[in-house]
TIZA-914903 format. One record per residue: residue in one letter; chain; x, z, y of N, C-alpha, C in turn. Coordinates in nm, 3 decimals. Layout:
<r aa="A" ch="A" n_px="X" n_pz="Z" n_py="Y" ca_px="X" ca_pz="Z" ca_py="Y" c_px="X" c_pz="Z" c_py="Y"/>
...
END
This chain:
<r aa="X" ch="A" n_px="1.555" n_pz="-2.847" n_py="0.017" ca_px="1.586" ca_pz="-2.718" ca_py="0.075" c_px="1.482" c_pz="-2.613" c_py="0.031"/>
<r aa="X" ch="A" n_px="1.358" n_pz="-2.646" n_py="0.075" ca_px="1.268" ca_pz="-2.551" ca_py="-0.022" c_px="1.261" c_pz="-2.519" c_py="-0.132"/>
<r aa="X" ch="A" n_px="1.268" n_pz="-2.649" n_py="-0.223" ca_px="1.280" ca_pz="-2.598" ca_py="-0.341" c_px="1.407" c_pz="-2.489" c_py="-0.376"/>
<r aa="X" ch="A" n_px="1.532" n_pz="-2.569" n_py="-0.367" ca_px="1.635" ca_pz="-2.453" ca_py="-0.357" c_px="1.587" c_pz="-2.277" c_py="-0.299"/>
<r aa="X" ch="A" n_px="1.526" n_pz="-2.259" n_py="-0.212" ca_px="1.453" ca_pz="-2.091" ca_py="-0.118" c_px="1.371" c_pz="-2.050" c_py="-0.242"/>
<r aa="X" ch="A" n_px="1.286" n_pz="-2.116" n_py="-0.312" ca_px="1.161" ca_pz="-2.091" ca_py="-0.406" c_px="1.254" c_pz="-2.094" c_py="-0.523"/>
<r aa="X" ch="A" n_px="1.335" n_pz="-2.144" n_py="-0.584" ca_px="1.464" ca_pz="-2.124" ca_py="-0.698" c_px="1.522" c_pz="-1.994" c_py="-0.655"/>
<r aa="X" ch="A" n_px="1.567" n_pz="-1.979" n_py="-0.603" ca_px="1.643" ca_pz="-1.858" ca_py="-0.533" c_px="1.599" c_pz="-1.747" c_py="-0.552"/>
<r aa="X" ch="A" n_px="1.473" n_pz="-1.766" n_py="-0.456" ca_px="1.337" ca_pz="-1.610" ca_py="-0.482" c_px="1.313" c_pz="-1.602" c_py="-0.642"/>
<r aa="X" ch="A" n_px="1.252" n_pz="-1.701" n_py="-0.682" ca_px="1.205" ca_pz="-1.664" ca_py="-0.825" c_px="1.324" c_pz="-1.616" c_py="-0.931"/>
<r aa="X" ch="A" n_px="1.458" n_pz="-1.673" n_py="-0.908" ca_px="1.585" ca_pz="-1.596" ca_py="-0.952" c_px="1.582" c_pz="-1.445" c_py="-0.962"/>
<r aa="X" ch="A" n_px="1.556" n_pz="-1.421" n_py="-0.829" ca_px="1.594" ca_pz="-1.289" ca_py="-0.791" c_px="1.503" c_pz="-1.223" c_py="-0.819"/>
<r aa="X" ch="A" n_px="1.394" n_pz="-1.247" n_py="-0.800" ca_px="1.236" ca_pz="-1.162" ca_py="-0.897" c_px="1.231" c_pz="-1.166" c_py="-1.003"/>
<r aa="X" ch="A" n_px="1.295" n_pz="-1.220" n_py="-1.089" ca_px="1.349" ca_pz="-1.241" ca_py="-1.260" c_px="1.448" c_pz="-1.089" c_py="-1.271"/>
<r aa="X" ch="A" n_px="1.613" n_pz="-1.110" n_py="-1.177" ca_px="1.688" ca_pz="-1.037" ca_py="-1.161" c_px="1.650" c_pz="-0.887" c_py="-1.175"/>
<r aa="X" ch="A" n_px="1.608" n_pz="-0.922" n_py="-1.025" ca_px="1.524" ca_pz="-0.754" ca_py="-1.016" c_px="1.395" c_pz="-0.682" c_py="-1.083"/>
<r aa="X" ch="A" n_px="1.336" n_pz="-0.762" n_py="-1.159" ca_px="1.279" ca_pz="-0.726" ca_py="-1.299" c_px="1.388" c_pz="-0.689" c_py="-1.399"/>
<r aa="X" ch="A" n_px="1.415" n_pz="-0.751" n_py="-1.452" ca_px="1.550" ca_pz="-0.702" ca_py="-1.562" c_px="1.624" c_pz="-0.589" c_py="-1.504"/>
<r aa="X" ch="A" n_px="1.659" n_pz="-0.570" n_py="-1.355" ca_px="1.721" ca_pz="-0.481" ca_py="-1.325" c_px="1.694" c_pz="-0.333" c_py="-1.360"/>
<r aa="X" ch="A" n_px="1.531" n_pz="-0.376" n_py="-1.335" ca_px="1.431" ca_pz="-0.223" ca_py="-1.309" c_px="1.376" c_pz="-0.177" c_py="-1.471"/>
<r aa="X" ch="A" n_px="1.368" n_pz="-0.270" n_py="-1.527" ca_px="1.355" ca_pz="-0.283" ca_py="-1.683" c_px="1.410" c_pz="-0.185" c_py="-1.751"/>
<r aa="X" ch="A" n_px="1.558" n_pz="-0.227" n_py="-1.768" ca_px="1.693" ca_pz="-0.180" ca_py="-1.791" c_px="1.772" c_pz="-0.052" c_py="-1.752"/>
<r aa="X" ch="A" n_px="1.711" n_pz="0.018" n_py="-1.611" ca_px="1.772" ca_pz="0.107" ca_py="-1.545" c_px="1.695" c_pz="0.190" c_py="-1.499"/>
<r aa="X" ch="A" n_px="1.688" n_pz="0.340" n_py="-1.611" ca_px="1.642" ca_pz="0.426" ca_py="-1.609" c_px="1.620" c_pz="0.473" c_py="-1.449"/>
<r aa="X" ch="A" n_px="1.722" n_pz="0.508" n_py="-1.368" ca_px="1.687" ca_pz="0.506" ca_py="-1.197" c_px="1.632" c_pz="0.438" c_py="-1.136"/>
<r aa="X" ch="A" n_px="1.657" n_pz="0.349" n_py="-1.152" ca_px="1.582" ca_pz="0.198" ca_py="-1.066" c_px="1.425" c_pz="0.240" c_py="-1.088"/>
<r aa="X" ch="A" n_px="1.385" n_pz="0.245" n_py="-1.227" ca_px="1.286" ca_pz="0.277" ca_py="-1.286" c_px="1.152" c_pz="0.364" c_py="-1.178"/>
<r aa="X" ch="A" n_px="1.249" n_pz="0.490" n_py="-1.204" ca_px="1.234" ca_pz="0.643" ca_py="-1.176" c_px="1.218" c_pz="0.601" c_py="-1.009"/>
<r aa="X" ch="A" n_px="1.271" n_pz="0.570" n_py="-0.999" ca_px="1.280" ca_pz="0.508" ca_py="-0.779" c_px="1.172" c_pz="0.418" c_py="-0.793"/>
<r aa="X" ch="A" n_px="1.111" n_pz="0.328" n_py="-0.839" ca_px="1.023" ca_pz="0.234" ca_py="-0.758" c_px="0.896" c_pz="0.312" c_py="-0.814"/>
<r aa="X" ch="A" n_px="0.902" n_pz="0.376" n_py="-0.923" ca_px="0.766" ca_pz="0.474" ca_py="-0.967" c_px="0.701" c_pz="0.566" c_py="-0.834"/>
<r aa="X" ch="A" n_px="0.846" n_pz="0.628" n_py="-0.789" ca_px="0.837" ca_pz="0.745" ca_py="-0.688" c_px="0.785" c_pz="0.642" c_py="-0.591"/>
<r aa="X" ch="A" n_px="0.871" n_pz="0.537" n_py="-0.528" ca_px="0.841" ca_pz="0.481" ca_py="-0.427" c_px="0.706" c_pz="0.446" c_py="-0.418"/>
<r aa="X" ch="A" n_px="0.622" n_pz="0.394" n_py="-0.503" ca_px="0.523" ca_pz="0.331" ca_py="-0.556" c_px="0.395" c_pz="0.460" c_py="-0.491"/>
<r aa="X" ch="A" n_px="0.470" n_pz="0.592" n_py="-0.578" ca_px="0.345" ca_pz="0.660" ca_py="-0.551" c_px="0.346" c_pz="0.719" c_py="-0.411"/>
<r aa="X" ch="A" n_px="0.445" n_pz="0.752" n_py="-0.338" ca_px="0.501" ca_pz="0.737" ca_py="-0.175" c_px="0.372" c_pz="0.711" c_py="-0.118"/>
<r aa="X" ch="A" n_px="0.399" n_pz="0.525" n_py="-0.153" ca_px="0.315" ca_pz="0.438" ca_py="-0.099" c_px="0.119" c_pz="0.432" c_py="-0.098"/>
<r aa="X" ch="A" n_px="0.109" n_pz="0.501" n_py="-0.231" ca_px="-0.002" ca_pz="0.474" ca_py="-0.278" c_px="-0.077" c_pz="0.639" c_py="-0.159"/>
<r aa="X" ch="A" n_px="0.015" n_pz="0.720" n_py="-0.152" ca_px="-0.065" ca_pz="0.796" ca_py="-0.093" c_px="-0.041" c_pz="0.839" c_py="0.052"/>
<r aa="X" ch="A" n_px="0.036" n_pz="0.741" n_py="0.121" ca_px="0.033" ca_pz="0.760" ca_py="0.271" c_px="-0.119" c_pz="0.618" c_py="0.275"/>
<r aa="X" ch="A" n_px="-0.089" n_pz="0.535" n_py="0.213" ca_px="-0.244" ca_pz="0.434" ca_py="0.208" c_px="-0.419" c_pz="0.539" c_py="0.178"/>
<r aa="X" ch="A" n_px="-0.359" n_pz="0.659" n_py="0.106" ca_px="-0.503" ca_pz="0.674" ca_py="0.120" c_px="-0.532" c_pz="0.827" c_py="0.216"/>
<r aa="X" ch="A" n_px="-0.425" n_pz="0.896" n_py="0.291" ca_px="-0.408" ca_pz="0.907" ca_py="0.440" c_px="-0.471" c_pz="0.830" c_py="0.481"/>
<r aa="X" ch="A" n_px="-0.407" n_pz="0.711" n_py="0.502" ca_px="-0.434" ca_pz="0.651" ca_py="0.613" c_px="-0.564" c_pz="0.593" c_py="0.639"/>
<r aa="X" ch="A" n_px="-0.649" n_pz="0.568" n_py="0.481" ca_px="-0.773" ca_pz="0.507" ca_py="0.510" c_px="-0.872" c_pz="0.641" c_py="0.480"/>
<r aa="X" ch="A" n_px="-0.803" n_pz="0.733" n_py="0.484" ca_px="-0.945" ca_pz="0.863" ca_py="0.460" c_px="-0.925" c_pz="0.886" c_py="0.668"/>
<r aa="X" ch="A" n_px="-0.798" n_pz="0.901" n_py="0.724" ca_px="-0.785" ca_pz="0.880" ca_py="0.876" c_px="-0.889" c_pz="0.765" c_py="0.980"/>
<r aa="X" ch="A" n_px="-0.890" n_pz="0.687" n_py="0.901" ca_px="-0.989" ca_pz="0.549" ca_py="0.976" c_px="-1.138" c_pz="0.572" c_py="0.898"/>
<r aa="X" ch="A" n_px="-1.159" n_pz="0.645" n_py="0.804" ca_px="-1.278" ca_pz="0.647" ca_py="0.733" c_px="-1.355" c_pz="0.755" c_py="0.811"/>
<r aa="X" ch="A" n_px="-1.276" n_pz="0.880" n_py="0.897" ca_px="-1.329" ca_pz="0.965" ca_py="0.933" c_px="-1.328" c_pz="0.895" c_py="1.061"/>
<r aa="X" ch="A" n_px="-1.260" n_pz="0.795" n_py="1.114" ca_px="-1.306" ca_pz="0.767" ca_py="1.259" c_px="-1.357" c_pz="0.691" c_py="1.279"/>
<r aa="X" ch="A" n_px="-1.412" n_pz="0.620" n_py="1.191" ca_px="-1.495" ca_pz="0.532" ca_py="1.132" c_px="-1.667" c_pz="0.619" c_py="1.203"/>
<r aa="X" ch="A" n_px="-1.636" n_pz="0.706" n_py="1.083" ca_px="-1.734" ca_pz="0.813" ca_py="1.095" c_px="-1.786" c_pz="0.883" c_py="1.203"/>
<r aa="X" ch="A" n_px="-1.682" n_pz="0.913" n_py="1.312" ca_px="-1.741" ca_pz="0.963" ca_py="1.449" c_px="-1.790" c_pz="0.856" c_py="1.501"/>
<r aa="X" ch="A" n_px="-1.735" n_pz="0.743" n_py="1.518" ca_px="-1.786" ca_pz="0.677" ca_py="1.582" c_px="-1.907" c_pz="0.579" c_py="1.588"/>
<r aa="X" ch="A" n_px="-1.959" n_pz="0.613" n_py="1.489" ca_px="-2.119" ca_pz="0.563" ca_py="1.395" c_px="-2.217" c_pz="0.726" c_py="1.446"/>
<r aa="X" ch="A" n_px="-2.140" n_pz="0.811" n_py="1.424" ca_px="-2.196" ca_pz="0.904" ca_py="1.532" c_px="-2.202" c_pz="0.876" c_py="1.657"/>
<r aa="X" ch="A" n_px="-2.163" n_pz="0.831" n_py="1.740" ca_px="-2.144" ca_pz="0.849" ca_py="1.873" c_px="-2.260" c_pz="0.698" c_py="1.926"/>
<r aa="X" ch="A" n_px="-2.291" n_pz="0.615" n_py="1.844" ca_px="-2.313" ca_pz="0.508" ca_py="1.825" c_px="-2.526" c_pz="0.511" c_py="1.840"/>
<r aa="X" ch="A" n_px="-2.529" n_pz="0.592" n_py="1.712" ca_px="-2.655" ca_pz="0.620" ca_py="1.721" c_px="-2.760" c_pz="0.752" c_py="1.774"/>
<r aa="X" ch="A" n_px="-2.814" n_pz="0.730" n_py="1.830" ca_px="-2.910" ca_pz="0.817" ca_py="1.910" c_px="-2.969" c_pz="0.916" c_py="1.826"/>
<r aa="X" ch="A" n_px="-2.941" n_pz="1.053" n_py="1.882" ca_px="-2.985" ca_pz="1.144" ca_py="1.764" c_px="-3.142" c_pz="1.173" c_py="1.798"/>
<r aa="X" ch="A" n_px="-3.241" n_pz="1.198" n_py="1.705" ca_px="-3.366" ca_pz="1.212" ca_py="1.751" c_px="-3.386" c_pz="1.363" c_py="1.813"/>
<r aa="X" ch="A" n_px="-3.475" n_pz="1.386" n_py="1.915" ca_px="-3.508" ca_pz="1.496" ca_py="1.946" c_px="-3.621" c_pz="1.582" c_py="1.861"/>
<r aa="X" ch="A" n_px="-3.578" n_pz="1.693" n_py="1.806" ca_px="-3.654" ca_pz="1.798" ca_py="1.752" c_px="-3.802" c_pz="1.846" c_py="1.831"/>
<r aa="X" ch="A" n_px="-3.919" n_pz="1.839" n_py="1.790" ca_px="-4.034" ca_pz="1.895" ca_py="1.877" c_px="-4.040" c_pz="2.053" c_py="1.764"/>
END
């Protein structure tokens, strides 16, 4: 049975390579999608990098000025 699931998948990841290969849209769509992706990820880690950041502020004791 597994083997058959792991035949199957690797079929279809063959498939859908050749698909995307072959087809100028397909192409053009997983490029777009791709870059979609690539920049809600660096949103999201410049979002946690800055709260990252307050909170390393909030963390350490600021010295007092004489």
């Amino acid at each position: 049975m597994e083997k058959l699931f792991c035949l199957g998948v690797a079929l279809g990841m063959v498939g859908g390579a050749l698909l995307v290969a072959n087809s100028f849209k397909a192409r053009s769509l997983v490029k777009k999608s791709q870059a979609e992706i690539i920049q809600k990820m660096d949103e999201m880690m410049d979002e946690r990098l800055a709260a990252m950041g307050e909170s390393e502020e909030k963390k350490t004791p600021k010295k007092k000025e004489k």
